[in-house]
C-alpha positions, 0 to 999 in steps of 0.5 A: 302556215295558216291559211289567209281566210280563216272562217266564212259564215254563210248567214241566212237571212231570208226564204222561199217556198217554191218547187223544183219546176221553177228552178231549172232552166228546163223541165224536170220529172220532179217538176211539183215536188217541193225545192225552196231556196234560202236566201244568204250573204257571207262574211270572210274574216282574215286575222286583224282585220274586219270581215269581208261581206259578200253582197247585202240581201234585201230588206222587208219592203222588197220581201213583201213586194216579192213574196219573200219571207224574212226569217231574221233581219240582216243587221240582226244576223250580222250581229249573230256572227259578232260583225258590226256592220259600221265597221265593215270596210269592204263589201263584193257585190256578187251581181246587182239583182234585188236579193244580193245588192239591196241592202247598200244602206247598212254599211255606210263606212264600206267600199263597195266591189263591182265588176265593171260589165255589172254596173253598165248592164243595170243602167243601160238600155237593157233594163227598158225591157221589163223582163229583163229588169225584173229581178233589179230593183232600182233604187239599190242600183240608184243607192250605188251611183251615188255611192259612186260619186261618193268614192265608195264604189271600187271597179274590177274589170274581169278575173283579179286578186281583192286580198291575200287569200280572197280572189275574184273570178267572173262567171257570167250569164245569169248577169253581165258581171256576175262574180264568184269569190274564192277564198284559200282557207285551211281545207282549201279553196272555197267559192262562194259561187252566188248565183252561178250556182244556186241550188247543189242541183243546178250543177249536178244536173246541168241545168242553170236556174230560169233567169240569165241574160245568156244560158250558153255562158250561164252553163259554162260558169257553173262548170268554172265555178266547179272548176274552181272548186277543184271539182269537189261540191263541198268546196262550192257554197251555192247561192240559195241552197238549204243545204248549206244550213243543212250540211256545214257546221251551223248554228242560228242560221249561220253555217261555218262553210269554212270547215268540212261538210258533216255530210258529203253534198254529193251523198245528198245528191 
């Protein structure tokens, strides 16, 4: 029987130099050595029908204001991986910070996916505190209520099933509504975890990424997103790991995270 998911590319798109004291919710002994973060959405193609793509980047004003370096524009990307971005149908927005919903414009013809505890964290009373406001940029939550009024923005209220062989779990705490995709593909399920995990290490450590609104929840949605992996990290795709390029099948910053590790992420470990 072939499997409903039958290719997921992770395409880079953006990246960060920084060092590893700057990932981790707590300090590590390994605090000034280097630990960059590369930036990334994915495409789930199904036979007949147009991919799914997974949260949209950002674009270059937010990379200059942020200090984040383009290393090829999105649309360009896309086009690498043989997508047409008018075409695409459906886009799951992961979480709403700036890196992962700022790029709403380049698919006017999709429905956007939202978890419901999402969209009314970024527009209630907890974005008047800065911090907590910090990693939001406001105009591509601005950018989704009008989609919303435009009949373009589609809710799911916790865990649900989006197609035959993509499925949607919330795993909350780095945001209110962050939600991890799993998808049944020929080597088995594959979760595209986002933020719930953003590094390999963030998990092998134990120890979330700096930024959450509940560290408590954060832990336990990186143990769901294992979970649902099956326990096998090369079945979890992180959010901002280099390793994936590093590790899948890739080509012109596209990894195939559909097909099996080269090399093992726990041997990288």
């Amino acid at each position: 029987m072939v499997a409903p998911v039958i290719r997921i590319d992770a395409i880079r798109y953006a990246r960060h130099e920084r060092t590893a004291g700057n990932n981790f919710s707590q300090p590590v002994d390994d605090h000034d050595l280097p630990m960059p973060l590369d930036y990334f959405v994915w495409a789930i193609h199904r036979e007949g029908v147009p991919p799914v793509i997974v949260d949209t980047g950002f674009g270059e004003q937010a990379a200059v204001a942020r200090g984040r370096i383009i290393t090829r524009p999105l649309v360009e990307g896309l086009r690498d991986a043989g997508i047409d971005h008018l075409s695409v149908e459906h886009v799951i927005l992961t979480h709403l910070h700036y890196d992962h919903a700022g790029s709403l414009s380049l698919f006017p013809n999709a429905k956007f996916h939202v978890q419901d505890a999402e969209l009314a964290w970024a527009t209630s009373r907890h974005v008047c505190d800065a911090p907590s406001r910090a990693p939001f940029d406001g105009e591509p939550v601005a950018q989704l209520v009008r989609k919303l009024y435009a009949d373009h923005v589609v809710f799911h209220d916790g865990d649900s099933e989006f197609a035959p062989g993509i499925g949607l779990r919330v795993c909350p705490g780095h945001t209110a509504g962050l939600q991890v995709v799993c998808c049944e593909t020929a080597r088995g399920t594959v979760v595209l975890a986002s933020d719930a995990a953003h590094l390999y290490a963030n998990v092998t450590r134990s120890l979330p990424f700096p930024i959450f609104i509940d560290e408590g929840e954060y832990r336990q949605a990186q143990k769901r997103a294992l979970e649902l992996a099956g326990g096998s990290l090369d079945h979890l795709i992180p959010g901002h790991d280099p390793l994936v390029l590093k590790c899948f099948p890739s080509e012109n910053d596209i990894a195939r995270v559909d097909l099996a590790p080269l090399v093992p992420i726990a041997q990288t470990q």
